[in-house]
N, C-alpha and C positions, 0 to 999 in steps of 0.2 A: 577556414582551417578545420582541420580532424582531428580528433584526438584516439587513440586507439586503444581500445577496450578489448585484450584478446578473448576467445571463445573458453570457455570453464572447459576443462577435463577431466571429468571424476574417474577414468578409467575403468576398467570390466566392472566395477560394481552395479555400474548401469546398464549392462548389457543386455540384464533378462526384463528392462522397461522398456524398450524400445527407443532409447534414447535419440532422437536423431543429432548424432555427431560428426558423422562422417560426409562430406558432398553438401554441409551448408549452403544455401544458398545468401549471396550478398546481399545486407538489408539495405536497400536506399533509399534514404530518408528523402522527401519531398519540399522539404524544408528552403530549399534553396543551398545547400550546401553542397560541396562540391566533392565527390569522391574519386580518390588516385587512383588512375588507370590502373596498376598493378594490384588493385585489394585482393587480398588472400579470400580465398572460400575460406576459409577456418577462423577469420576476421569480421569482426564486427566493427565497422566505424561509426563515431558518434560524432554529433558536433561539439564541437568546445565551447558553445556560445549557445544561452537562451533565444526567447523569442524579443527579451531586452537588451541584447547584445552584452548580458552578462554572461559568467559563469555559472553554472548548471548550481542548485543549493547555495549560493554564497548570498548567505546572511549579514555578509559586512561593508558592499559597496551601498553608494550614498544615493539614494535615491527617493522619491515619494513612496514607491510602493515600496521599498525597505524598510522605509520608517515605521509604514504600516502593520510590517509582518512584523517588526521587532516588538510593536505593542502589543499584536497579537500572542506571541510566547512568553510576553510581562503577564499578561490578563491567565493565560494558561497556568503557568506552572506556579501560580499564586491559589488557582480554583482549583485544579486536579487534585482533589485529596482521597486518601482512603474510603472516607465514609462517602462522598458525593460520589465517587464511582459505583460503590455498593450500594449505592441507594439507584443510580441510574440504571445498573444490570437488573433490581430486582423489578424495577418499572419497566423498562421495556421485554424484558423477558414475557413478559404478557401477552406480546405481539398482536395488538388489541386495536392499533390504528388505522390497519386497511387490509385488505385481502386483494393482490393484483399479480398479474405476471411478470417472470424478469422482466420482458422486453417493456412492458408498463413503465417497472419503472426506470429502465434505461431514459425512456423517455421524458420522465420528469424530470431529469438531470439537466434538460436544458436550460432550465431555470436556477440553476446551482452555477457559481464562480465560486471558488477556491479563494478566500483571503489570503490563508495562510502560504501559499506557494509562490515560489520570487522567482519561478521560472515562465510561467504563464497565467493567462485569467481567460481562455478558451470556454464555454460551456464543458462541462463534462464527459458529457457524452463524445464528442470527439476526441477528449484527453482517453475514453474508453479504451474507443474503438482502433485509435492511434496506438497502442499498445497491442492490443489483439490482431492487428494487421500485422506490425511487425516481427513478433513471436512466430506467427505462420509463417514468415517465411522461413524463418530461420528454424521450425521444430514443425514443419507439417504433420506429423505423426501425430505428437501431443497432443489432439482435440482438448483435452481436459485443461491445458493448460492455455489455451487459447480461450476459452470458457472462463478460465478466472483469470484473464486479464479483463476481461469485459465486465464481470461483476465486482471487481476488488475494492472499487471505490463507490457500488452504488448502497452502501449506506451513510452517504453524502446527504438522503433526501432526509436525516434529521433535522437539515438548516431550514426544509418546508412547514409551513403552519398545521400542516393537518399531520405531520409528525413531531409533534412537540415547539419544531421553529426554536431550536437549542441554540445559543450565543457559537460563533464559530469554534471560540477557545472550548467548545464541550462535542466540537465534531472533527476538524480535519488538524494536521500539523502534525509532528513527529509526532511518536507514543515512547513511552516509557514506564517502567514496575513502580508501583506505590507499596509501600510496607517494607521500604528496605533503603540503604541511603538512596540520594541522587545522584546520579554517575558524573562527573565534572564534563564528559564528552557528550551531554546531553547541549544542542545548539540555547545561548543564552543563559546557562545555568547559572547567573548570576541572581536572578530571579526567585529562584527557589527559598531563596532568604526569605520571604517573605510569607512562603506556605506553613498552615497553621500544624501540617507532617513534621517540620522539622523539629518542632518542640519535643515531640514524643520519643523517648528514650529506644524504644521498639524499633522504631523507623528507620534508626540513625545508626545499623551496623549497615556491612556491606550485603549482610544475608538476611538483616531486619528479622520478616516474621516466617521465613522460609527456612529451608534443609538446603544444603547445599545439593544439585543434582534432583530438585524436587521434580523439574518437568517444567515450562512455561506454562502449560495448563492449570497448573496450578498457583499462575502468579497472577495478582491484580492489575492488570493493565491499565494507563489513564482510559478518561472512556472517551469514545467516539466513534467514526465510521467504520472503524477497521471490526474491532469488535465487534458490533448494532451488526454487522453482513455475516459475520462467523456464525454468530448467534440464530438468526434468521436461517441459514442454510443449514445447520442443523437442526434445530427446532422442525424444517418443511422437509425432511429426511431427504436433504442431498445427497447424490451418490458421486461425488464427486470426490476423489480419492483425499488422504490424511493431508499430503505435500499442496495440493489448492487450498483448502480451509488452513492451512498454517501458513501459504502467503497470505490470504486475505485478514489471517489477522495479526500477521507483523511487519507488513509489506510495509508501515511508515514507523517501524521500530530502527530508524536511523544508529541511533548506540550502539545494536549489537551488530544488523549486518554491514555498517559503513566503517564503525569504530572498535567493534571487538569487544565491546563492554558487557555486562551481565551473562556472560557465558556459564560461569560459575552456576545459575541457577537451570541449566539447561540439562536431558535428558540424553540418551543414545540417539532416541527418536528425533528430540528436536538436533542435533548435529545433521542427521539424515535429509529430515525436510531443509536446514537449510540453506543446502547445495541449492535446491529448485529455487529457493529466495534468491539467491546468489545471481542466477542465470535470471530468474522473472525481472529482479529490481533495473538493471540495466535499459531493458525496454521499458520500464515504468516509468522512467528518468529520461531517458533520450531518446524517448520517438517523439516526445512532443512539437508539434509543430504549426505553423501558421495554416500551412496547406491539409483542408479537411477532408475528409473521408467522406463519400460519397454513402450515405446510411443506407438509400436502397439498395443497391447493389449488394452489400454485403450482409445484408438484411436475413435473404432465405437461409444462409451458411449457418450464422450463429441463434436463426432459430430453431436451429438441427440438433445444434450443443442443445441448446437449454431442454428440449424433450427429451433429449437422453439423461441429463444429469438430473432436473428439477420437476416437482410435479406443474400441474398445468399453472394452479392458484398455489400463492405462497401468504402467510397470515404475515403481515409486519408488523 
């Protein structure tokens, strides 16, 4: 079965990006799913079922690896605090654990499984590449956006030992703002009860220690992959335009682009980028799939990206 995800139309605003919206080409997934004769070019079909014959994010059927993940967002949203995230930003910021190439560390990902995600347990690198395969087709133009589907999740290699080897509740799982309340559309927010944030008088409005309209850059996000990658590609002067570096670091901010939550503390700009979020997250969601990507093959392509956007050596 399919589930239908229509294609986003932001109309002429996109016109002078080179949007490609027009002449889609149909994504099809390799997955083993089966797609209706009739699909619209202007149609993205996803499947309606993981790679455990679940639903795509569903936190609440009954299974081993549910149980897992639900421990996993117990352990999280009890440790993501204000100060251990300010203390994580000011430590890695240093970028002091290795000096290698994207494609380097694309490569280390093989050794990374995802605790946290109830939709597969793939090595990474093909959760990558699965993503950035799919985008091409559907936005060939986009190079840049095809580029950050491929690096969004490679600050995953904080679960490696020579990058810290961080407990997973301090690398992958949704993200969300500390310094402000908890949003109740945060998955499991039952949990939060127990974070030592909630005591603090400060924390506990809806705008906590922010301005309404402040900007996400200027809010604390828990820490993990998403951030550890923003941080690295700009620190190694990516040029890889504003809309990439603001997927890469809210592509698992689930509240706002799944549930609408913390908009309040957004800018002009973050409404802008995200449209891109809007269109990335759906590939970042449903191209997962059993059937993997042949890496050499597509190997020379996206070594093309990364010489355009990243220097050769990047410091992590």
């Amino acid at each position: 079965m399919t589930i239908l995800v229509e294609h986003v139309d932001f109309g002429s605003q996109f016109d002078d990006k080179n949007v490609h919206s027009e002449d889609i080409n149909e994504l099809v997934l390799d997955g083993g799913f089966p797609q209706p004769k009739n699909a619209s070019q202007n149609t993205f079909f996803a499947p309606e079922i993981n790679a455990f014959g679940h639903s795509f994010k569903n936190y609440d059927e009954e299974s081993e690896r549910q149980k897992g993940v639900e421990e996993f967002y117990r352990l999280q949203h009890i440790n993501q605090t204000y100060d251990f995230v300010k203390k994580m930003r000011e430590e890695y910021k240093k970028l002091d654990k290795a000096e290698m190439s994207i494609w380097e560390c694309c490569e280390l990902l093989n050794e990374v499984v995802d605790e946290s995600d109830p939709d597969l347990d793939e090595p990474q690198i093909q959760h990558l590449l699965q993503s950035a395969e799919a985008i091409r087709k559907d936005y060939p133009n986009e190079d840049w956006l095809h580029l950050t589907a491929l690096i969004h999740d490679l600050g995953k290699i904080l679960l490696l030992p020579k990058f810290g080897e961080l407990p997973q509740w301090a690398v992958v799982g949704d993200t969300f703002p500390l310094g402000c309340a908890f949003d109740e559309s945060n998955v499991h927010h039952k949990y939060f009860k127990e974070n030592p944030d909630i005591k603090s008088p400060a924390y506990n409005t809806k705008n906590g220690i922010y301005n309404e309209g402040c900007g996400l850059d200027n809010v604390m996000m828990s820490w993990g992959h998403d951030d550890y990658m923003t941080m690295v590609a700009k620190e190694n002067g990516s040029t890889l335009p504003n809309a990439g570096l603001f997927i890469i670091r809210y592509h698992s901010f689930y509240p706002l682009h799944k549930e609408g939550a913390y908009t309040h503390l957004m800018n002009e700009e973050d409404f802008e980028n995200l449209k891109w979020l809007h269109i990335f997250n759906k590939y970042d969601l449903y191209s997962k799939s059993k059937v993997l990507v042949d890496v050499e093959e597509v190997r020379p392509y996206y070594l093309s990206l990364i010489e355009k956007y990243f220097p050769a050596k990047l410091r992590w």
